[in-house]
C-alpha positions in Angstrom: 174.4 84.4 -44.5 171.6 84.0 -41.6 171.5 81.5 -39.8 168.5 79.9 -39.6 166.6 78.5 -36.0 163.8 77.0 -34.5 161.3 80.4 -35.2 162.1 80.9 -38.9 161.1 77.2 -39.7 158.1 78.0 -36.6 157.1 80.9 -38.8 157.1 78.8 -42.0 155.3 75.9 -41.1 152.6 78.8 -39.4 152.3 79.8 -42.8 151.7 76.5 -43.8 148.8 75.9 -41.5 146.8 79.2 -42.6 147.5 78.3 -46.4 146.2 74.1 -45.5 149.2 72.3 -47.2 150.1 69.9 -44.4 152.4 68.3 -47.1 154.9 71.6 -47.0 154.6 71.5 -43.1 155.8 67.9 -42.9 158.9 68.7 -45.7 160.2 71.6 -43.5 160.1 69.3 -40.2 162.3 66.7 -42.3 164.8 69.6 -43.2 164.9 70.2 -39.6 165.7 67.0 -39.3 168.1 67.3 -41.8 169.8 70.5 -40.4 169.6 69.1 -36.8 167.3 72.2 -36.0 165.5 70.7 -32.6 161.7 71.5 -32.2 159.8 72.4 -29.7 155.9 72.5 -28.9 155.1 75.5 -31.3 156.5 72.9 -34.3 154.4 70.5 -33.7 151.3 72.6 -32.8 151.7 74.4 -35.6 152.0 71.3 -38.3 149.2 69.2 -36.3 147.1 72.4 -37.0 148.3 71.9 -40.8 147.2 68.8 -41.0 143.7 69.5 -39.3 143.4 72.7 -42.1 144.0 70.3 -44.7 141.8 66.9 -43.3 144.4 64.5 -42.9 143.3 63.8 -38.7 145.4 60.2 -38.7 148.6 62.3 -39.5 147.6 64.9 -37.0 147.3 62.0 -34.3 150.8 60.7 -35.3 152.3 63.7 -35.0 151.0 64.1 -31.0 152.1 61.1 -30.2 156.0 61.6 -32.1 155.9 64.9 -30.4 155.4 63.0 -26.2 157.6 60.4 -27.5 160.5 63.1 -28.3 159.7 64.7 -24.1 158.0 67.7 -25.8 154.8 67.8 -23.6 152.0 68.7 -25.6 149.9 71.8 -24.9 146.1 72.7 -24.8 146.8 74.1 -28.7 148.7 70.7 -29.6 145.6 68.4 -28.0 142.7 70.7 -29.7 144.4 71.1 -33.0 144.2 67.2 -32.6 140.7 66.7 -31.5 139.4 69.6 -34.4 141.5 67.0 -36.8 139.6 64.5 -35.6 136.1 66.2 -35.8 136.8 67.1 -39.5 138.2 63.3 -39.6 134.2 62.3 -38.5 135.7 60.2 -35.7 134.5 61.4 -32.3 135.8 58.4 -30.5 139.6 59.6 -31.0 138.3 63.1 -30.0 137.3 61.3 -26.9 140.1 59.4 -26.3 142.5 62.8 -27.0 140.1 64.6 -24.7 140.7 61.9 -21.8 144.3 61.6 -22.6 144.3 65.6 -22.1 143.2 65.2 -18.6 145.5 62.4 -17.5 148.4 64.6 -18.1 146.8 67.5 -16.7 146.6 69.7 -19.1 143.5 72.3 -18.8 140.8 71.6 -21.4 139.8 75.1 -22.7 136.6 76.5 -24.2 138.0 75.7 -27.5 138.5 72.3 -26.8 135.3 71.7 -25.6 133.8 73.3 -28.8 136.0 71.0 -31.0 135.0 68.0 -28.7 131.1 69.0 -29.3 131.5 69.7 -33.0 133.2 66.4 -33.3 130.0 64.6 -31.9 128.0 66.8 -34.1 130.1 65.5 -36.8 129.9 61.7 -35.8 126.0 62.2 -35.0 126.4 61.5 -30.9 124.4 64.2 -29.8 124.3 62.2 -26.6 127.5 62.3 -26.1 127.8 66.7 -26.7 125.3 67.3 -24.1 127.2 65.7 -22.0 130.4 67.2 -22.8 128.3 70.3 -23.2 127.2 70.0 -19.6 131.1 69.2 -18.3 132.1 73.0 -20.3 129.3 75.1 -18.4 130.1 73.5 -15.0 133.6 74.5 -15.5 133.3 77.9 -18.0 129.8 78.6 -17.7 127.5 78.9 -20.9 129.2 79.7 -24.4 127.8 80.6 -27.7 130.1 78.8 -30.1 129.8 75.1 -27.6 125.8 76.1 -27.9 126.3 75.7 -31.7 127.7 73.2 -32.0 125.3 71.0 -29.6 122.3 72.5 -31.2 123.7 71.5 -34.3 124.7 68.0 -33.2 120.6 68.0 -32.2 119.1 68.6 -35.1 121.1 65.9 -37.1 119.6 64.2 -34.0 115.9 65.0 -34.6 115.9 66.4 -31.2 114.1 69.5 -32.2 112.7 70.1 -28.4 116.3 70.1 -26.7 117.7 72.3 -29.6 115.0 75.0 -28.7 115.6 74.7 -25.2 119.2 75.0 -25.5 118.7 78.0 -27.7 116.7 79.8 -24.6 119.3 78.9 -22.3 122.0 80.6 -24.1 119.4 83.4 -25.1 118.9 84.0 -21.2 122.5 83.7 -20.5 123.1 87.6 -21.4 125.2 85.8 -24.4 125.4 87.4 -28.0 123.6 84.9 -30.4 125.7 84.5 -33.6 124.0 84.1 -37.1 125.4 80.3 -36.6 123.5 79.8 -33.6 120.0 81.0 -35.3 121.2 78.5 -38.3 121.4 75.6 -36.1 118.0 76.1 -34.4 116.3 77.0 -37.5 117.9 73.8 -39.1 116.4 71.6 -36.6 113.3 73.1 -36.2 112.7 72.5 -40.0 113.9 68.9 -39.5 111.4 68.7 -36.7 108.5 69.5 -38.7 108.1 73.0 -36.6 108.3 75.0 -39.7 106.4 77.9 -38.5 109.0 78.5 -35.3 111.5 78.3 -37.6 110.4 81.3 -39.9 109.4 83.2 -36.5 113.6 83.0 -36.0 114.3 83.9 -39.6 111.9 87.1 -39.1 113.9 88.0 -35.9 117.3 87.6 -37.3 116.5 90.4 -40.0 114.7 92.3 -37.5 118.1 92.7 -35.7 119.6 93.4 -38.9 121.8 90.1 -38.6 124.0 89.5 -41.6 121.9 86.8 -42.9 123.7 84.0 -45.0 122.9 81.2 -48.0 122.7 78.6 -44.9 119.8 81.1 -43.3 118.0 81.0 -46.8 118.5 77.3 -46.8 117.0 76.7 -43.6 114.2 78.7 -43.6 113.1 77.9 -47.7 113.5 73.9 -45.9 110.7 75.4 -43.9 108.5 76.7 -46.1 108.5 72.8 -47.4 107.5 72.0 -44.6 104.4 74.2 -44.3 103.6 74.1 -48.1 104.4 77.5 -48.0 105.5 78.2 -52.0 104.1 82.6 -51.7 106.8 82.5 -49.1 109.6 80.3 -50.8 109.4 82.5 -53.9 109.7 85.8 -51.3 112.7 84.3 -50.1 114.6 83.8 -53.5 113.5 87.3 -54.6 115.4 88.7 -51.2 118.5 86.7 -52.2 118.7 88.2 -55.6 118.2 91.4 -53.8 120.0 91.2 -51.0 122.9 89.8 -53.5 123.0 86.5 -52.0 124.5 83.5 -54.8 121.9 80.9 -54.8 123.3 77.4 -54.8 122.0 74.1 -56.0 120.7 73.4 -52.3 118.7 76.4 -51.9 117.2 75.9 -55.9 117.0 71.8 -54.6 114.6 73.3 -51.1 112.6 75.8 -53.4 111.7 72.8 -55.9 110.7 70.3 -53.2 108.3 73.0 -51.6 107.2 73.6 -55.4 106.7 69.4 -55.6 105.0 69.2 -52.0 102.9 72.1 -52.8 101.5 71.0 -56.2 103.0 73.6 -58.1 104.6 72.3 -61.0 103.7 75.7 -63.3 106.6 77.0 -60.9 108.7 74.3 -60.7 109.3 74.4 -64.5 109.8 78.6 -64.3 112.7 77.7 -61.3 114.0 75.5 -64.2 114.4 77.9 -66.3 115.6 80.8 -63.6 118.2 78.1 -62.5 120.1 78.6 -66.2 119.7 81.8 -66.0 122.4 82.1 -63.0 124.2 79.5 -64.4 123.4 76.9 -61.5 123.3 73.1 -62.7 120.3 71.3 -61.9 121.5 67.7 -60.1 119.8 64.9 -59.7 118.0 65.7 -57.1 116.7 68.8 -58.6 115.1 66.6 -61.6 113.7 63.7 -58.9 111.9 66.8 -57.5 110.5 68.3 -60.5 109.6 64.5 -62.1 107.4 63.9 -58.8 105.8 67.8 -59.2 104.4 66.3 -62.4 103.1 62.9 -60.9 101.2 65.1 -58.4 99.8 66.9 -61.4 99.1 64.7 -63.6 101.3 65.6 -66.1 103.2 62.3 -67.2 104.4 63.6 -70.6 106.2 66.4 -69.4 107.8 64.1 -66.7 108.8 61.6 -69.2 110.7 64.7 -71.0 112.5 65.7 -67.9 113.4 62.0 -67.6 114.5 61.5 -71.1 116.4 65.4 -70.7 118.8 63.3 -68.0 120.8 61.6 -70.5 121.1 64.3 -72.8 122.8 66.8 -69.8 124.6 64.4 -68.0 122.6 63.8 -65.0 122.9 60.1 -63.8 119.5 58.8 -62.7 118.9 57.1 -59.6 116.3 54.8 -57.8 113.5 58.2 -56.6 114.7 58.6 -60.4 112.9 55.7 -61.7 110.1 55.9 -58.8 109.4 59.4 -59.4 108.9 58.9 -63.2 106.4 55.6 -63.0 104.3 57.7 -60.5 104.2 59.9 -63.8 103.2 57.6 -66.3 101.8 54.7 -64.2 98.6 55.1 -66.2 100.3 54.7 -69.7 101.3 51.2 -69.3 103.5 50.4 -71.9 105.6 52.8 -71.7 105.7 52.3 -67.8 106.8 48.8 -68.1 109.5 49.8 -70.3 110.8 52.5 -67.8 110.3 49.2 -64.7 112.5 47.0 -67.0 115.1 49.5 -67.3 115.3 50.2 -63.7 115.3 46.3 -63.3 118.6 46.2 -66.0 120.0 49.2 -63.9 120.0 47.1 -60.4 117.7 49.4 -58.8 114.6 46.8 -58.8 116.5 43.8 -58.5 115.1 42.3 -55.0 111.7 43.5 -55.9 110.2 39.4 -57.3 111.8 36.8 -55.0 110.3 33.3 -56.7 111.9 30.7 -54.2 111.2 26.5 -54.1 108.6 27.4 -51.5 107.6 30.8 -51.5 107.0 33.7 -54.4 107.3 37.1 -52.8 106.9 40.7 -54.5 108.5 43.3 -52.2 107.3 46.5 -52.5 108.8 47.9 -49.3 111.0 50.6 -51.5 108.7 51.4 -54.5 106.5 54.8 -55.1 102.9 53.9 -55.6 103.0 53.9 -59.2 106.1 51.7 -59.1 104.3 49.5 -57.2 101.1 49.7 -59.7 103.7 48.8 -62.8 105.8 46.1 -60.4 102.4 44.3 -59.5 101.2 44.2 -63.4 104.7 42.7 -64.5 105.0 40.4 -61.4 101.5 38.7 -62.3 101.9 38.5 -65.8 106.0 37.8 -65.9 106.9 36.3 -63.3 104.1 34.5 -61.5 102.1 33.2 -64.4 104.6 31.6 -66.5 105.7 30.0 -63.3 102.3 28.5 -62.0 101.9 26.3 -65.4 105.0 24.4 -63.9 102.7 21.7 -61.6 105.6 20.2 -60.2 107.6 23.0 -58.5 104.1 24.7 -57.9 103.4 22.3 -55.5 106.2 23.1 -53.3 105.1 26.7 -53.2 103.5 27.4 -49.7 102.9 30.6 -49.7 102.4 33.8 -52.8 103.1 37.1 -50.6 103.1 40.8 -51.7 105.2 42.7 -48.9 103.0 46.4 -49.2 104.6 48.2 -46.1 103.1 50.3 -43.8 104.1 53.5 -46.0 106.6 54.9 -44.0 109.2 55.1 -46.6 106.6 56.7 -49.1 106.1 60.5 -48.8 102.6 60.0 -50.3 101.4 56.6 -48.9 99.4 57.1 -46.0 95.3 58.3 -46.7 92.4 57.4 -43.9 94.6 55.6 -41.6 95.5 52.9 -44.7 98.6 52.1 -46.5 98.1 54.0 -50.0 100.2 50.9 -51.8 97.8 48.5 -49.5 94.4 50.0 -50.5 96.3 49.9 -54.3 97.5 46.7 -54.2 94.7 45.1 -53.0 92.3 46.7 -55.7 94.5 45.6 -58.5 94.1 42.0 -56.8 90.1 42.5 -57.5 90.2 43.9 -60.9 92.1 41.1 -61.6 90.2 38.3 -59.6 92.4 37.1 -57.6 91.8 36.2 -54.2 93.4 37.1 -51.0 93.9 35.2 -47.5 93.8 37.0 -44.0 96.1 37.4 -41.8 97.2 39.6 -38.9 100.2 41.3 -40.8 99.0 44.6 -42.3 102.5 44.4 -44.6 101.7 41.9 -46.3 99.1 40.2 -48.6 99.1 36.5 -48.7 96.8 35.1 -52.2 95.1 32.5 -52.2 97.4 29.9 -54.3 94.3 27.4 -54.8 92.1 30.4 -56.5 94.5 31.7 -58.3 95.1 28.5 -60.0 91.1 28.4 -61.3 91.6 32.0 -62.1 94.5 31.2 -64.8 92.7 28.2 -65.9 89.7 29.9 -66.8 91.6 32.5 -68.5 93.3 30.3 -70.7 96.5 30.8 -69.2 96.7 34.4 -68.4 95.7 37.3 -65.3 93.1 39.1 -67.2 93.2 42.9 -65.6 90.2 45.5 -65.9 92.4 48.5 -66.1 89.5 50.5 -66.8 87.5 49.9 -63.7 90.5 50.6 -61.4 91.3 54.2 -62.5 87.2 54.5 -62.3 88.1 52.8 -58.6 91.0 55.2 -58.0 89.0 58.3 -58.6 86.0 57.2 -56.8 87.9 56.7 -53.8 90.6 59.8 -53.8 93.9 57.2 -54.2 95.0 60.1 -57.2 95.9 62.3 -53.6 93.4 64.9 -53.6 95.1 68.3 -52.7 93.6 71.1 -50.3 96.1 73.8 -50.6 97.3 74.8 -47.7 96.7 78.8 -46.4 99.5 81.1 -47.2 101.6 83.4 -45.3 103.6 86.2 -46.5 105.7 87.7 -43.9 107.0 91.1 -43.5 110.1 91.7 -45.7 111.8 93.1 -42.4 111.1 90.3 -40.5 109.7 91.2 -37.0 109.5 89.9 -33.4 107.3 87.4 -32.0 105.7 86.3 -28.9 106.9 82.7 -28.2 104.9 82.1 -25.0 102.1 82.7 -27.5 103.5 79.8 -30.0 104.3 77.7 -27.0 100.7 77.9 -25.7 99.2 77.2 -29.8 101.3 74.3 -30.0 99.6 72.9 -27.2 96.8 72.5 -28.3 95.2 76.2 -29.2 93.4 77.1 -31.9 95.8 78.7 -34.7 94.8 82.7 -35.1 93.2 83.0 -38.5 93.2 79.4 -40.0 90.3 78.3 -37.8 92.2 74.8 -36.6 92.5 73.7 -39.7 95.8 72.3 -38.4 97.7 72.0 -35.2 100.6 75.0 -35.1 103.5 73.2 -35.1 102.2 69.8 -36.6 102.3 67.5 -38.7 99.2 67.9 -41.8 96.5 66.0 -41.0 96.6 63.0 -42.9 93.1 62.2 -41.6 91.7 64.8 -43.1 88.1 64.4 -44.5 87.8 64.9 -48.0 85.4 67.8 -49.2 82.4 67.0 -51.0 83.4 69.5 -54.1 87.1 69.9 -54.9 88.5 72.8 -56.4 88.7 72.2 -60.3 92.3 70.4 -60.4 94.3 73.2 -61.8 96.3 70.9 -64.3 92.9 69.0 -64.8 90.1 69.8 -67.6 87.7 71.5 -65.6 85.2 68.5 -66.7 86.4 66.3 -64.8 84.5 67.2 -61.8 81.1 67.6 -63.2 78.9 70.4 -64.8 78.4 74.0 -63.7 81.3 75.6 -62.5 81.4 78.4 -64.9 80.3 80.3 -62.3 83.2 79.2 -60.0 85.6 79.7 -62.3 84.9 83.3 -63.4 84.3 84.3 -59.6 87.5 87.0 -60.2 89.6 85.1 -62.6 89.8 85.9 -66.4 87.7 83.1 -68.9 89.5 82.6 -71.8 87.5 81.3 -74.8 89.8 80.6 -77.5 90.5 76.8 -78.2 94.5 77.0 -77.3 93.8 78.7 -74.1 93.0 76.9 -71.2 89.5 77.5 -69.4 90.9 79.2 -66.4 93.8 81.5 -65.5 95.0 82.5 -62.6 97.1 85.0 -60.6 99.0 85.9 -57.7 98.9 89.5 -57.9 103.1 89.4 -57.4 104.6 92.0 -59.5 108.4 91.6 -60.4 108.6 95.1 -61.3 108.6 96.0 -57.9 112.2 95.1 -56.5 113.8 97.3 -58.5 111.9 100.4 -57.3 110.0 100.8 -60.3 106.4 100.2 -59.0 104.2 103.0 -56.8 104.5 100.7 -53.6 106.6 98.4 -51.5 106.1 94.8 -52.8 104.8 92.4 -50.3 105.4 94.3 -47.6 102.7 94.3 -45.0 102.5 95.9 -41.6 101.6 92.1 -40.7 101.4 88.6 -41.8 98.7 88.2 -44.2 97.0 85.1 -45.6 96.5 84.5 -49.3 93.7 82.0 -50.3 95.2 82.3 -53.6 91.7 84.3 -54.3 91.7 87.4 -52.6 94.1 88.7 -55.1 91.9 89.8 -58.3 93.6 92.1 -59.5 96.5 91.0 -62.4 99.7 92.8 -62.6 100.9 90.9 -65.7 98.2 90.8 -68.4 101.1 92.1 -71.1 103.6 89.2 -69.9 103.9 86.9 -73.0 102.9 83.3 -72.4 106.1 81.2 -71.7 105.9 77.7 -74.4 107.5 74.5 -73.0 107.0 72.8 -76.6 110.5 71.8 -78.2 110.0 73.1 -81.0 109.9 76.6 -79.3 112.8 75.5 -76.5 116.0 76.0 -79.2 114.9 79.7 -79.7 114.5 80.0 -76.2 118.1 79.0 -75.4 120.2 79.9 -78.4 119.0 83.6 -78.8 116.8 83.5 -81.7 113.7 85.7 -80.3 111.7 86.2 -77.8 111.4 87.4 -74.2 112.7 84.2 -72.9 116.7 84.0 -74.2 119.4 83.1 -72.3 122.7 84.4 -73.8 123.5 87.5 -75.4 122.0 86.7 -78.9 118.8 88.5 -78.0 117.0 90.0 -75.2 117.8 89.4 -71.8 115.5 87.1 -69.9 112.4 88.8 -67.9 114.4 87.7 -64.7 117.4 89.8 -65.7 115.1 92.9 -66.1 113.6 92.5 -63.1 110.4 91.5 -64.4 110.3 87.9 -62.1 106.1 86.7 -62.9 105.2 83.8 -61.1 101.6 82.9 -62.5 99.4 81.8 -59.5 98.0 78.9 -61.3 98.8 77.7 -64.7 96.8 74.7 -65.9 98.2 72.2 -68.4 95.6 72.0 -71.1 95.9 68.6 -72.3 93.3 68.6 -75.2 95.7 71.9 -77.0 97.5 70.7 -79.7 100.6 72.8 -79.0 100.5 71.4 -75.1 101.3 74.8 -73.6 102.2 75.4 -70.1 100.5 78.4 -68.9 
């Protein structure tokens, strides 16, 4: 027979590497071995790549070093086979040291391995340490769009947004062909930076030049609509997926629902729910956190207790924003709160929050939502501290009661007027339940008054008493239930389109944004010091009451008035027609010559009047799901779903009536 040499196992072990199964590599080296076939520098490039295709970077390193101590000098493939092993390894310090090592025995980094070197910093989160390396590759090769990549990429894990965008304009003015990777990257860490509205301007120029967008380009830019509370234009982008035929992933339905929570929008939230079964996508925990805090910001604690309940029965293990999202929810039902706090206590997640020491009590706060704080506060007082302040003898050790608040940073809601939201709620528990506080110069903390408290549980016969009443009056009187002023929306061009960046650049400093008369600087943060208006819009998961007498007028001002008792007083739409993506309607859909704003009351005029009402009650849910009638199944046992048809209706604002018997979600 044949044979065999050096090239047939070279060619084998090749195949190896493109196929990832470093373990057949390493088998046909030992029956090389075996054979007493000698290798040479392909070999062992070839297997180190095997290993690098199939993550195993410490074997990749030991093969580099086997091959120099056999005399077989390693080449420029060998080393950056090694250092991409190492990047996929998340260890740029051995990149570094291969990369040095490379140099000492004179062998010519190439632009490859400066890419692996950058990605490997990207990977390790040293973006440092890739402009620097960055800077080394252009001195030597000049500018290159894959290195550019990579270090924009390594930036925005960085929160760099600023170098990332100048980087971008370098390569941009290099004469070099931007890939779809390098618009990624920038968009990625423009979103991260909070410059949401750049970000989209990239989006609208990558489909203006007909780029082959991706699920990562959808990612990024839906990320930005969160940003910019931008749901019109986060539901835009998940109808061009579906048309563009673009999978939608958890990540992309886990962006859409936190611009849905952010924006107020639970209505939609629930629908993206219900379109996540319908293409067979599993909601994670993450996607539940999300649509459990849309209901807090609504007000809609029973349906976040269902969602929270629905965990267990799908599988979906809760974690800590688990348990803090939910209390926001029902902080105001306080039974049933302190049963969801004691569970999370079991579970380990509040564990650290009471600290009762021989000379210090301590409730920490640092890590709780504001109605976890609420529910902690209630069971610290009348749990923990009480029972422990009719002990005189190790009372009188105690020095100092202390409730660690924060400064809100590691609450998405907690800063309103230049205060700490937990502060301002902490402290008014305190007086609704008499208790005295003690200054002192540290704006985390809140030290009581040991001496006063002691008369206070005296007089009470042993007990905090706490006016629960007066502090919701107290929380509505002075806007701690987060008023909401919905942002302006902007639909963009369905072709996306080119735009002027001096323009942004000269808006950003300080200009006046075109149309939205300053309400907010371009590229921003929201004004948290915004100044609350003196008449709210109705709340639109609120009973219209709530806000005082007379706005029948308001509400009917182009909106539909429904009358009947199981209706809620006011319904509203976008004027989005699903039917439109499928050709079927007279005109384009959302398509116009230039970015529009939508106050979410310009458009009067309802597409949908003949959609039937989708029901969230359980009762109604099993037909829903197991085919048994109605617009709204989800297998083949009846009709398909209106989102399989085409017929995708987003209702502008449904309103949770909560005085309906039948609790419909419209």
């Amino acid at each position: 027979g044949i044979t065999r040499n050096v090239y047939h196992y070279n060619a084998l072990i090749n195949v190896c590497e493109k196929i990832r199964d470093w373990k057949m590599a390493l088998d046909l080296m030992r029956q090389m071995d075996d054979e007493r076939i000698p290798k040479n520098e392909i070999t062992y490039s070839s297997a180190i790549s095997a290993c690098e295709k199939g993550g195993n970077w410490r074997t990749a390193l030991d093969l580099l070093k086997t091959m120099k101590d056999k005399g077989i000098m390693p080449t420029a493939i060998a080393y950056n086979a090694a250092i991409s092993a190492c990047e996929k390894g998340l260890n740029p310090s051995k990149a570094l040291e291969i990369f040095d090592e490379m140099k000492r025995e004179g062998v010519r980094p190439t632009v490859v391995t400066f890419s692996a070197l950058i990605s490997a910093c990207e990977k390790g989160q040293q973006w440092k340490l890739a402009l620097q390396v960055l800077e080394e590759m252009k001195a030597t090769f000049g500018p290159n769009v894959i290195a550019y990549s990579a270090a924009i990429s390594a930036l925005s894990k960085g929160q760099q947004w600023e170098k990332a965008w100048e980087l971008f304009c370098e390569i941009e003015q290099s004469g070099e062909k931007l890939s779809v990777v390098t618009y990624n990257a920038t968009m990625t860490a423009l979103e991260k930076g909070l410059q949401w509205e750049r970000a989209l301007d990239l989006f609208d120029e990558m489909k203006y030049k007909n780029m082959a967008v991706t699920v990562v380009s959808y990612g990024s830019a839906i990320s930005a609509c969160e940003k910019g509370y931008q749901w019109r234009q986060c539901l835009e982008y998940l109808d061009e997926m579906t048309e563009r035929k673009i999978s939608k992933n958890v990540i992309i339905f886990g962006a859409a629902m936190s611009c849905m929570e952010k924006s107020h929008r639970a209505d939609i939230a629930f629908q993206l729910m219900e379109r996540m079964k319908l293409e067979r996508v599993r909601p994670n925990v993450h996607i539940y956190n999300s649509v459990i805090s849309a209901c807090a910001r609504c007000k809609l604690w029973k349906k976040g207790f269902e969602l929270f309940k629905e965990m267990d029965e799908v599988g979906v293990k809760r974690d800590v924003v688990t348990y803090n999202a939910v209390l926001d929810a029902v902080c105001s039902q306080v039974d049933l709160a302190e049963d969801i706090f004691h569970e999370g206590i079991e579970r380990g997640f509040y564990s650290k929050v009471s600290r009762l020491g021989s000379q210090w009590l301590e409730l920490d706060l640092h890590f709780l939502s504001l109605g976890g704080g609420e529910t902690a506060l209630r069971w610290w007082f009348e749990k923990c501290l009480v029972p422990y302040l009719g002990n005189s003898k190790e009372l009188a050790s105690v020095r100092s009661i202390d409730i660690v608040t924060g400064y809100g940073k590691t609450r998405a809601r907690g800063a309103r007027r230049g205060d700490d939201s937990m502060r301002k709620r902490v402290r008014a528990m305190l007086s609704f339940m008499n208790v005295t506080e003690l200054d002192q110069p540290n704006m985390g903390r809140i030290h009581i008054d040991k001496q006063a408290l002691l008369k206070e549980v005296e007089r009470n016969g042993g007990k905090i008493v706490f006016d629960a009443q007066g502090y919701e009056q107290y929380k509505l009187q002075e806007g701690l239930d987060e008023p909401y002023n919905e942002a302006p929306q902007f639909v963009r061009p369905r072709g996306g389109e080119m735009h002027d960046r001096n323009e942004r650049d000269v808006q950003q400093d300080g200009g006046p944004r075109p149309g939205n008369g300053g309400h907010e600087g371009y590229y921003g943060n929201r004004n948290s010091q915004q100044q609350r208006p003196d008449r709210l819009e109705p709340n639109r998961f609120e009973p219209p009451q709530r806000h005082g007498g007379g706005d029948d007028q308001y509400r009917n001002n182009g909106r539909q008035n429904y009358s009947e008792p199981n209706y809620p007083a006011q319904n509203y739409d976008d004027g989005r027609n699903y039917d439109e993506w499928q050709g079927r309607g007279p005109n384009p859909r959302f398509e116009p010559p230039a970015r529009q704003m939508h106050s979410g009351q310009q458009n009067n005029q309802d597409y949908n009047r003949k959609r039937p009402y989708q029901d969230f009650r359980d009762d109604n849910r099993q037909g829903m799901y197991n085919g048994e009638g109605g617009a709204g199944n989800y297998n083949e046992g009846g009709q398909r779903n209106n989102y399989e048809g085409g017929n995708n209706n987003y209702d502008d604002r449904r309103e949770y009536n909560g005085n309906s018997p039948n609790k419909r979600f419209r």
